[in-house]
Backbone as numpy.savetxt, mean C-alpha at the origin, in Angstrom:
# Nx Ny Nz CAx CAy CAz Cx Cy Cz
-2.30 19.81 -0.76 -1.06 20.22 -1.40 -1.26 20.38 -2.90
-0.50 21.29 -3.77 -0.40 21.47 -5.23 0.28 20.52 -5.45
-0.39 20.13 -6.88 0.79 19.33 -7.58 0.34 18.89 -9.14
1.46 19.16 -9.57 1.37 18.91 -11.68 1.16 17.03 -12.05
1.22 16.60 -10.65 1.40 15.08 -11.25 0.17 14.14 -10.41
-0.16 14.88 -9.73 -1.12 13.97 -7.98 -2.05 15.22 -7.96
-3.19 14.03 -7.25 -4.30 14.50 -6.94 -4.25 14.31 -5.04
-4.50 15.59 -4.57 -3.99 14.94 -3.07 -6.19 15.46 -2.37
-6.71 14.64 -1.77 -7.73 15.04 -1.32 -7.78 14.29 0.08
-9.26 15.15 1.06 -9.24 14.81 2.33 -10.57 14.53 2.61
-11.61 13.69 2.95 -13.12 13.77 3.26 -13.36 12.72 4.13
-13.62 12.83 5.53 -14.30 11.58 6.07 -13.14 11.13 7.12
-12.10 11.61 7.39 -10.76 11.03 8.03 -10.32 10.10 6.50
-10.32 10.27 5.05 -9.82 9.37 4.60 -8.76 10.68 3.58
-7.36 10.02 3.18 -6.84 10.97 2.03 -7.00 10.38 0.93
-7.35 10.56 -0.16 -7.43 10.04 -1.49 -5.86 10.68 -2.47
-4.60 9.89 -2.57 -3.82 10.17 -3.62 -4.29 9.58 -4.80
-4.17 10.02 -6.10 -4.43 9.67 -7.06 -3.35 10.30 -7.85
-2.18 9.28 -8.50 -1.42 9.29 -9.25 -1.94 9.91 -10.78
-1.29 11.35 -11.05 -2.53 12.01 -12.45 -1.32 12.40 -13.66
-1.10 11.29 -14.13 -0.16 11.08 -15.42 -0.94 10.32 -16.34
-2.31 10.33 -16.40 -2.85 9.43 -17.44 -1.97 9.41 -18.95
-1.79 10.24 -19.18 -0.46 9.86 -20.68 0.03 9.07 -20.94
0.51 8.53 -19.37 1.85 7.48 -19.50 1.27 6.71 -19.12
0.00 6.60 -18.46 -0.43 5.87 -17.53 0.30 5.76 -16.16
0.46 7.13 -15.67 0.72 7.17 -14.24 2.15 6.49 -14.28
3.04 6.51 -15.15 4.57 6.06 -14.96 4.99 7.02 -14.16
6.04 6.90 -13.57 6.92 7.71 -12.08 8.09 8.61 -13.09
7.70 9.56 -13.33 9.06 10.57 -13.61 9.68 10.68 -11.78
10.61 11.85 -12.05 11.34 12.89 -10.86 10.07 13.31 -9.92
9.42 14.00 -10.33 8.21 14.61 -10.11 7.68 14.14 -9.16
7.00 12.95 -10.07 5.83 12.19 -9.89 6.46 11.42 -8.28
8.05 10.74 -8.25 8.46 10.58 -7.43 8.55 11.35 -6.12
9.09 12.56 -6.31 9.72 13.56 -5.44 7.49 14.15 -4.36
6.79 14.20 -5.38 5.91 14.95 -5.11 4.75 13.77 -4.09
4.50 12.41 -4.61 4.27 11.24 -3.58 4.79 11.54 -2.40
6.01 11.26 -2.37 6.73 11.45 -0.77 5.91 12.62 -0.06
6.04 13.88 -0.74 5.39 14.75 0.23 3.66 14.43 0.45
3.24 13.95 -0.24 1.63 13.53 -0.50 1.34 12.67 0.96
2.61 11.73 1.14 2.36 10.64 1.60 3.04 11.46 3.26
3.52 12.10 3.09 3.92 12.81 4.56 2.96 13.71 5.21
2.29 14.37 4.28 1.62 15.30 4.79 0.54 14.44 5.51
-0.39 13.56 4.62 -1.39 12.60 5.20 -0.54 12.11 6.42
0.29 11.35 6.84 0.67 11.02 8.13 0.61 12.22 9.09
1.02 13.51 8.48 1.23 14.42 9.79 -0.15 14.79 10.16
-1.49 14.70 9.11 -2.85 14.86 9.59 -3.21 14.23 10.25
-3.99 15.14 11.41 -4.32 14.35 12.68 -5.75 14.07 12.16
-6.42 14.16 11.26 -7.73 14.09 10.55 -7.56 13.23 9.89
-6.89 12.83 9.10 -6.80 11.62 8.31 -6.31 10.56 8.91
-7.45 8.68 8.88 -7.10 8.19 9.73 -6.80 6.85 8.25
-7.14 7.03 7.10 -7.08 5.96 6.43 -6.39 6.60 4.91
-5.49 6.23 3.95 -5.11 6.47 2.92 -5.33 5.62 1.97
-5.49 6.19 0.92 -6.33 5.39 -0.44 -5.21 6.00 -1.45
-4.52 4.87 -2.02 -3.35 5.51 -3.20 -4.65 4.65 -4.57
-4.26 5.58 -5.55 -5.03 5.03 -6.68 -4.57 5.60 -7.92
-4.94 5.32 -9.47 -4.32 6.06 -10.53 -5.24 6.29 -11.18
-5.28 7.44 -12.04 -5.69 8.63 -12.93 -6.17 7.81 -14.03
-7.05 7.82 -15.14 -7.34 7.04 -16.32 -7.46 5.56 -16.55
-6.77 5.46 -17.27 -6.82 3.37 -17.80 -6.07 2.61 -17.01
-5.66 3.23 -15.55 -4.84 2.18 -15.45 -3.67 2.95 -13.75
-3.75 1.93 -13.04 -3.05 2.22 -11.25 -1.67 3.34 -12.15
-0.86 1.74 -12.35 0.36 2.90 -13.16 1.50 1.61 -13.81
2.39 2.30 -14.85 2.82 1.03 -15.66 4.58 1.43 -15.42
4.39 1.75 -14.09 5.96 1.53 -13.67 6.88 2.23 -13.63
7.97 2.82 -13.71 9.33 4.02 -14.14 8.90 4.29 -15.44
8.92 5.51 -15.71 9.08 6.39 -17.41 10.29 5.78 -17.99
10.45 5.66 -18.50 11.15 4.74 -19.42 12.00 5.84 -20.31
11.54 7.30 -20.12 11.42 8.51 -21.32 12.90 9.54 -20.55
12.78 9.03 -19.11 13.82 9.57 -18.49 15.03 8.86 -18.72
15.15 7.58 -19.34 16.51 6.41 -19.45 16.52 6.00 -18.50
17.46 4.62 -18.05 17.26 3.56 -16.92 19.00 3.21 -17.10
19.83 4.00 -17.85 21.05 3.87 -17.83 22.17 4.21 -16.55
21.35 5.77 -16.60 22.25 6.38 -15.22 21.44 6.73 -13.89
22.15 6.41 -12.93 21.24 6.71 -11.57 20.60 5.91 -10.70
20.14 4.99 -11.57 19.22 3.77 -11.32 19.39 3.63 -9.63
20.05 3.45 -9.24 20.66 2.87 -7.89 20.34 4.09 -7.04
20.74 5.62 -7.38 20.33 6.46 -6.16 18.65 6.76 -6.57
17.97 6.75 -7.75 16.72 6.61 -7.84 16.14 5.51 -6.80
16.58 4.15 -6.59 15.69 3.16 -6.21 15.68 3.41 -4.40
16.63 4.04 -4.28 17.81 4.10 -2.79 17.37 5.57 -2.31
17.06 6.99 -2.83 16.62 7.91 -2.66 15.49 8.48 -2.80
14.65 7.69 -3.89 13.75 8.62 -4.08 12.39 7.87 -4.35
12.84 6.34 -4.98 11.45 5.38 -4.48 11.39 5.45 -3.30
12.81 4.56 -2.72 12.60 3.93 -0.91 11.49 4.82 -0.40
11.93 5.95 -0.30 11.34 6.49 0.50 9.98 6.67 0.69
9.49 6.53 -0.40 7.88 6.87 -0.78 7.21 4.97 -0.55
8.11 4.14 -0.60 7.69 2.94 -0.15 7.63 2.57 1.24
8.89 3.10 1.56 8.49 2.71 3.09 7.69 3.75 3.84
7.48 5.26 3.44 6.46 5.87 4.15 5.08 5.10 4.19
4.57 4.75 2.88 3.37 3.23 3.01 4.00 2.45 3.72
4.99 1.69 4.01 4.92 0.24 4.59 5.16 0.92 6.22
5.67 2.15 6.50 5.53 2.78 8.14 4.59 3.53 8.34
3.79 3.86 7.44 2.53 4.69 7.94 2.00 4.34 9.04
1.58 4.92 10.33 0.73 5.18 11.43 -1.04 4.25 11.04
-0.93 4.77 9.43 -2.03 4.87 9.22 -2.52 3.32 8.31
-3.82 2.86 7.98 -3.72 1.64 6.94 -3.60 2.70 5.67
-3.23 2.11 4.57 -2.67 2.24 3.25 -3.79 1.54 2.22
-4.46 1.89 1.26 -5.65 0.93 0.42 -5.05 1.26 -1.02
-4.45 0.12 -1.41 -4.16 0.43 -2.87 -5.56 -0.19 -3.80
-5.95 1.17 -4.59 -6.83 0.50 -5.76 -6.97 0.79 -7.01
-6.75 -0.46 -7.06 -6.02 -0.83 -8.90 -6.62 -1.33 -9.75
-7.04 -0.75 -10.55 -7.17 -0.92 -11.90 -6.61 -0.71 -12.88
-6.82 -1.41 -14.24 -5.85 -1.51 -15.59 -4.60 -2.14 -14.76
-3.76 -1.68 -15.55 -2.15 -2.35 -15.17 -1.32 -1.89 -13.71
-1.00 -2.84 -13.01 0.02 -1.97 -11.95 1.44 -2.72 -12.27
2.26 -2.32 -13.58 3.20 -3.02 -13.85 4.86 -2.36 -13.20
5.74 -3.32 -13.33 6.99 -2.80 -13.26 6.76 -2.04 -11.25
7.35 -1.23 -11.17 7.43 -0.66 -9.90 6.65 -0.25 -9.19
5.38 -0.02 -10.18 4.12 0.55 -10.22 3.35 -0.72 -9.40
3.44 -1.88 -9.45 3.23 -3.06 -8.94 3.77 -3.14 -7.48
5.14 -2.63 -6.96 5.92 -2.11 -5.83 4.96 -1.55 -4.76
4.29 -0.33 -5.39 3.59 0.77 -4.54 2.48 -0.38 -4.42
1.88 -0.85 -5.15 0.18 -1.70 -5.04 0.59 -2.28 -3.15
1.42 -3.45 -3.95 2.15 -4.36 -2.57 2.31 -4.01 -1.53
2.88 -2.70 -1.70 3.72 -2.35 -0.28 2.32 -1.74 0.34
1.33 -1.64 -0.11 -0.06 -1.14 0.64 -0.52 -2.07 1.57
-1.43 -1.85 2.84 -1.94 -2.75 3.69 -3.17 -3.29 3.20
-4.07 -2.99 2.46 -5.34 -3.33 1.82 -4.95 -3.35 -0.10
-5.27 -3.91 -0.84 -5.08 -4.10 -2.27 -6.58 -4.77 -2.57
-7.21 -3.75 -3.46 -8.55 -4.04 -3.80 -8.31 -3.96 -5.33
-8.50 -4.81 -6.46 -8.39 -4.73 -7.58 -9.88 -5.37 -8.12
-9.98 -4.86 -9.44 -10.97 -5.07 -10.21 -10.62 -6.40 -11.28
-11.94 -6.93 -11.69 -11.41 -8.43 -12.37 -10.56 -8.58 -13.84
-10.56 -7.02 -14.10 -9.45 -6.80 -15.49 -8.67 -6.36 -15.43
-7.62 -6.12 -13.47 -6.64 -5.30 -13.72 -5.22 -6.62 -13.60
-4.31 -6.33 -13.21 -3.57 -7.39 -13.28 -1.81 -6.63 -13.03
-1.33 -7.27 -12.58 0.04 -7.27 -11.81 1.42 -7.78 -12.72
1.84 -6.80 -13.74 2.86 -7.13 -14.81 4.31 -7.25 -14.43
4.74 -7.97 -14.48 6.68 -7.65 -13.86 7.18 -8.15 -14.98
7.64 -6.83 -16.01 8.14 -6.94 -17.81 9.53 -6.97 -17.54
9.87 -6.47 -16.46 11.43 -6.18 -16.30 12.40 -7.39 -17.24
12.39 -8.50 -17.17 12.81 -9.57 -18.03 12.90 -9.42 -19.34
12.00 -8.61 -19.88 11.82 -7.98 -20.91 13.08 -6.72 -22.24
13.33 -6.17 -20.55 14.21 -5.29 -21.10 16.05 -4.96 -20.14
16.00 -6.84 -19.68 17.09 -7.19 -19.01 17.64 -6.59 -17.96
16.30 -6.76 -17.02 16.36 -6.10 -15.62 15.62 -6.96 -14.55
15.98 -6.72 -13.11 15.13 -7.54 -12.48 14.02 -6.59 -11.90
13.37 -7.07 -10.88 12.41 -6.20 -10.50 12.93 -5.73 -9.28
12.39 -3.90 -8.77 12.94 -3.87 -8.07 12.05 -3.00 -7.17
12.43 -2.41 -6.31 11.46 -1.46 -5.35 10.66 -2.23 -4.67
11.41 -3.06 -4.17 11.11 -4.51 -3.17 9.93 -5.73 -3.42
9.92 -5.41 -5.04 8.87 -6.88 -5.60 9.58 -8.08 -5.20
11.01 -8.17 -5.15 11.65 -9.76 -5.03 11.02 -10.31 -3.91
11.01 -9.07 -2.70 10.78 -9.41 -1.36 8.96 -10.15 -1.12
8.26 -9.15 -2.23 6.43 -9.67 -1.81 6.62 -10.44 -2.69
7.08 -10.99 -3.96 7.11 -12.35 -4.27 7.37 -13.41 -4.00
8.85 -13.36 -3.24 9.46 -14.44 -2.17 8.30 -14.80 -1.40
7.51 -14.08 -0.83 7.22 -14.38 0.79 5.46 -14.77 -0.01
5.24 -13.94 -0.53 3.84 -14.73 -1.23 4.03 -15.94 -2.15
4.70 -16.05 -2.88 4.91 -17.50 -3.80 5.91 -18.29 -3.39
7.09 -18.28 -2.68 8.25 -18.92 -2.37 9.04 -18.85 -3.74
10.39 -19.09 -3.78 11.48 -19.04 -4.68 11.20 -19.36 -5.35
10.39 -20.81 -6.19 10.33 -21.31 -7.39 9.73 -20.43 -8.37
7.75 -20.36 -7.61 7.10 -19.57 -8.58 7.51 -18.62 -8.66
8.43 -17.34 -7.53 8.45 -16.02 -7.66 9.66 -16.53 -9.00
10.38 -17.06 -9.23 11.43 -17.57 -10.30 10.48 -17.24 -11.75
10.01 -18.15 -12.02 9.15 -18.30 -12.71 8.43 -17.02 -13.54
7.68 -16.37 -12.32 7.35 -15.12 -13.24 8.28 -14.19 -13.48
9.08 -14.23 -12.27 10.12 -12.54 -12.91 10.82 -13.15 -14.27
11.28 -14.58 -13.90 11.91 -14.65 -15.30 11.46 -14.99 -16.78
10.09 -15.28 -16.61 9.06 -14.73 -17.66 8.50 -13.47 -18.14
8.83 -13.04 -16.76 8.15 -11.80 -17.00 6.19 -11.74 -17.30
5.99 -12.85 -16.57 4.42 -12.77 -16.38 3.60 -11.65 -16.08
2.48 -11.88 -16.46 0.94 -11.24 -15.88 0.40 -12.06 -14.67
0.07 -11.10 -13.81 -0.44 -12.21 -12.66 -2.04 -11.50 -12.90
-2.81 -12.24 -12.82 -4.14 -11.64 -13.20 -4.91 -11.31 -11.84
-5.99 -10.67 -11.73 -6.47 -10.48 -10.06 -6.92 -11.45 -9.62
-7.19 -12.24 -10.30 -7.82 -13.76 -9.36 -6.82 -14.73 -8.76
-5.76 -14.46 -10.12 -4.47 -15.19 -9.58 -3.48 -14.44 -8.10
-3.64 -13.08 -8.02 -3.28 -11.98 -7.53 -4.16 -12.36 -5.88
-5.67 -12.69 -5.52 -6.38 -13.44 -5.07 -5.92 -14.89 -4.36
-6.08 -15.28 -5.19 -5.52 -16.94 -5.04 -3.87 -17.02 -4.30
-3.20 -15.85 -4.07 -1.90 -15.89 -4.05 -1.73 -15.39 -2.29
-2.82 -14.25 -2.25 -2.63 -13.84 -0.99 -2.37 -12.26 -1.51
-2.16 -11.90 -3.00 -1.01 -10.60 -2.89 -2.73 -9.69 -2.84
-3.51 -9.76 -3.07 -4.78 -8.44 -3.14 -5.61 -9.35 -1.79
-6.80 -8.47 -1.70 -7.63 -8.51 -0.56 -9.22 -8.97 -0.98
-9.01 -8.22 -2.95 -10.61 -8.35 -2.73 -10.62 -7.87 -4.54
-11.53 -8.80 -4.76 -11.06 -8.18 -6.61 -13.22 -8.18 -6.72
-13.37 -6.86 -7.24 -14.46 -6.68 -7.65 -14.47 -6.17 -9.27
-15.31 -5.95 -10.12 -15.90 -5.35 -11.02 -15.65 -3.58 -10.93
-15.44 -3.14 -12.45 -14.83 -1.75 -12.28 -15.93 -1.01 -12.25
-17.27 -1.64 -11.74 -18.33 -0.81 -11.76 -18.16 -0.87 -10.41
-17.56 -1.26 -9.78 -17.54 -1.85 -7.84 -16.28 -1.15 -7.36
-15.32 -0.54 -8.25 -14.08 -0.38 -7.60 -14.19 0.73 -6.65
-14.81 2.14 -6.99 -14.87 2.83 -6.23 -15.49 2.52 -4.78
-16.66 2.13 -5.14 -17.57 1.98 -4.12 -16.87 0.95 -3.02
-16.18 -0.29 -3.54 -15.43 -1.02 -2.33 -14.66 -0.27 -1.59
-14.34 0.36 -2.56 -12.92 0.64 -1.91 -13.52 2.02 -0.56
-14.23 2.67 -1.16 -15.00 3.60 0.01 -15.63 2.95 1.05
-16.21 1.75 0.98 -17.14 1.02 2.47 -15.66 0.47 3.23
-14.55 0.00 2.50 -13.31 -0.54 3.45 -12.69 0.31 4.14
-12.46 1.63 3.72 -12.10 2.78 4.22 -12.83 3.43 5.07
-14.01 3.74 4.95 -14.91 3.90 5.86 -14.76 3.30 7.45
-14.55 1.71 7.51 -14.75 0.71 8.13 -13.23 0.89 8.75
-12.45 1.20 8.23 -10.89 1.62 9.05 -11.35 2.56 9.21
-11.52 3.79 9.08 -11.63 4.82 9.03 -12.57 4.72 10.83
-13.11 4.14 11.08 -14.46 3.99 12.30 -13.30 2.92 13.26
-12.37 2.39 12.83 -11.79 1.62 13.70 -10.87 2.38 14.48
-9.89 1.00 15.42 -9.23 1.78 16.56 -7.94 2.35 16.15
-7.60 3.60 15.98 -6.44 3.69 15.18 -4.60 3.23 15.91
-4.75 3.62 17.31 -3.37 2.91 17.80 -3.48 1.45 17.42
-4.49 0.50 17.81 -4.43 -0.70 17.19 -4.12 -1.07 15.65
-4.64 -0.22 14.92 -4.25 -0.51 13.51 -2.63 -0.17 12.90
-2.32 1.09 13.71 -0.71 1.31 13.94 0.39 0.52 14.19
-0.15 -0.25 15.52 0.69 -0.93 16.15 0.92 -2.30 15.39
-0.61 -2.91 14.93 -0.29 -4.23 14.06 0.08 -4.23 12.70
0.60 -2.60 12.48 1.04 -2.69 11.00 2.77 -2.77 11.89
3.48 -2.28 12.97 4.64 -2.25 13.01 4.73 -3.63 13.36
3.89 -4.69 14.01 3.95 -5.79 14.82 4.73 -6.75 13.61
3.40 -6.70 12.09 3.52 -7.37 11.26 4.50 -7.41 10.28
5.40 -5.78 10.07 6.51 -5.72 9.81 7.81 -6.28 10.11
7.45 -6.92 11.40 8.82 -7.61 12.57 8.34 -9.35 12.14
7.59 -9.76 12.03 7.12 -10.80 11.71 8.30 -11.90 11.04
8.43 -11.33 9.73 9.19 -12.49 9.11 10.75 -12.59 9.32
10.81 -11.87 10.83 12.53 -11.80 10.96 12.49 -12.40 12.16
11.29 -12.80 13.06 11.75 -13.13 14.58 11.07 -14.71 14.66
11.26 -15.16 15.42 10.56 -16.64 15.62 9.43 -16.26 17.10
8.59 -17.90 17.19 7.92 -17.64 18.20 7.92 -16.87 19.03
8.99 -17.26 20.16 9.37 -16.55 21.87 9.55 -15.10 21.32
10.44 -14.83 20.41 10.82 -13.22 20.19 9.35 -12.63 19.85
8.10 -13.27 18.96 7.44 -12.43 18.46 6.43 -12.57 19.63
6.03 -13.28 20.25 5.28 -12.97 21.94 6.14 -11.80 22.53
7.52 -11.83 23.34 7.74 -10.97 23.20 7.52 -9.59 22.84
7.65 -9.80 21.67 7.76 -8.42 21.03 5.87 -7.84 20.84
5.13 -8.56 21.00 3.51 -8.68 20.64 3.33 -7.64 22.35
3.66 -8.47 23.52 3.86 -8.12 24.34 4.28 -6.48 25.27
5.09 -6.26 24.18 5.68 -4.79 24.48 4.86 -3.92 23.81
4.58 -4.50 22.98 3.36 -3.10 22.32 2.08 -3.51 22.60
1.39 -4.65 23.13 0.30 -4.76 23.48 0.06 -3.67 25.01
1.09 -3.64 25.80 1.58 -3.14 27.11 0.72 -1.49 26.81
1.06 -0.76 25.88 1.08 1.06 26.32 -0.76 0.80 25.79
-1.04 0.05 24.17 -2.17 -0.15 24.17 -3.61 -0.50 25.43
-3.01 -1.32 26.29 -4.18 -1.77 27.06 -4.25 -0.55 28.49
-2.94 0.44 28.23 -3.53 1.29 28.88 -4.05 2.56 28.37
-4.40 2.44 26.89 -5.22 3.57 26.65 -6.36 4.10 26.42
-6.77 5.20 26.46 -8.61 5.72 26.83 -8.97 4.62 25.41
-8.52 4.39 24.39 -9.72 4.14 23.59 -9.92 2.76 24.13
-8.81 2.16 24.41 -8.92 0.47 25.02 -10.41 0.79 26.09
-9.93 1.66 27.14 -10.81 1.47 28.36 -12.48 1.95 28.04
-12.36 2.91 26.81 -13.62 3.00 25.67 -14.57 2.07 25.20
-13.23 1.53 24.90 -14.13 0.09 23.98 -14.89 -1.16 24.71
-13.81 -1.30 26.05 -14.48 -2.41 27.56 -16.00 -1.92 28.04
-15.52 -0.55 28.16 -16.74 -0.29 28.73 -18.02 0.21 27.41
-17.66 0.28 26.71 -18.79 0.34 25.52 -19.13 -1.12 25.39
-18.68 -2.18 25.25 -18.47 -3.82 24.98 -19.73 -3.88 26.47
-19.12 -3.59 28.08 -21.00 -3.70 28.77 -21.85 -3.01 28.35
-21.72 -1.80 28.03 -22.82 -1.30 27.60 -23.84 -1.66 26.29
-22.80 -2.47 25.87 -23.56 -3.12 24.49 -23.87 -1.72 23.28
-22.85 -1.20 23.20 -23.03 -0.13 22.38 -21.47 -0.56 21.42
-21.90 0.54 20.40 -19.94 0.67 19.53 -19.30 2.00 20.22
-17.93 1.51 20.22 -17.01 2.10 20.77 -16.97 3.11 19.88
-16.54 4.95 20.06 -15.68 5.66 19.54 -14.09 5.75 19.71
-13.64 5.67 18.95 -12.51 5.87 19.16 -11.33 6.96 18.83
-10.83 7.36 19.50 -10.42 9.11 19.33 -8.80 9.13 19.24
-8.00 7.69 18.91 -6.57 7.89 18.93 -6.03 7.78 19.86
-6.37 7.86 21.18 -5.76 8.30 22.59 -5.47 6.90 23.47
């Protein structure tokens, strides 16, 4: 796809977005908003692309809403129309999601990192929530990955400091996967993708919707519910692929089916 703000690419079953506002450092105008969503749709409707890699342009993932557009009017159908949407296409993707971040992923820009299934950061990038700053809370569902990664006190704590969470701390927390050196960022982030990319893709589908249901159901409901989607899985070719590749002592292909 064209676009004045994104880099949209395809190689390997993987899509590479790359947020390309280095100016602002990848802050979210209209644009930048409106033109993600389609970035992030088109990769789902590819039957070739089995893994997505969101990443940012220059010094840095991205440092949150433009600030250049005002934060006076709208705010509410912006967060409700035109983020949501580009957040939850990552948090419903079919597909895994690899956020990799370097420099700052502050303000909302921190939102998109989170809402990814893989978060690979480098040991100088770091996770800013300034909002406190300029008498706002955080929004584009940070309350929610702070709650559930730190519990109420600490998530307290930083929004209302308005902290830096650094990648080790980011690490230590549960919120990233894997913090390397920015001489390492690319390259990790290509062997993890790769490695989904070779995996089973209904399985990786299904335990991204499984894990979404998670923090709303208890035990019995989430057997249950594990249950109903384990069901169409164990009857499909790649399942019966993989059994019989498993005697053969070989690796499974797996073709979606």
């Amino acid at each position: 796809m064209q676009s004045n703000v994104l880099n949209y690419e395809t190689a390997d079953a993987v899509c590479t977005i790359t947020l390309n506002r280095p100016d602002s450092l990848n802050s979210f105008n209209t644009e930048l908003r409106l033109d993600l969503l389609k970035a992030l749709e088109a990769a789902e409707a590819d039957t070739s692309v089995r893994v997505i890699v969101l990443k940012g342009a220059g010094k840095g993932f991205c440092a949150g809403a433009d600030l250049g557009e005002g934060v006076e009017v709208g705010v509410e159908r912006q967060l409700k129309k035109e983020y949501k949407p580009c957040l939850m296409a990552i948090r419903n993707s079919s597909k895994p999601v690899i956020a990799q971040v370097h420099g700052p992923a502050a303000g909302i820009g921190a939102g998109f990192a989170l809402a990814c299934d893989i978060v690979i950061m480098t040991d100088t990038s770091y996770i800013y929530l300034a909002f406190a700053a300029i008498s706002l809370i955080p929004d584009g569902g940070l309350n929610w990955h702070l709650y559930h990664a730190l519990g109420p006190r600490k998530a307290f704590e930083i929004i209302a400091e308005g902290k830096r969470l650094t990648a080790e701390e980011c690490l230590n927390y549960g919120m990233c996967n894997q913090v390397v050196s920015a001489d390492d960022l690319e390259g990790a982030v290509a062997e993890r993708a790769a490695k989904l990319a070779s995996g089973a893709p209904l399985a990786q589908a299904a335990v991204k919707k499984v894990l979404n249901q998670m923090g709303t159901m208890g035990l019995g409901d989430a057997i249950d519910f594990e249950a109903e989607v384990q069901q169409p899985l164990s009857e499909s070719e790649d399942c019966r692929e993989a059994v019989a590749a498993f005697f053969r002592k070989e690796k499974p292909v797996f073709n979606g089916r």
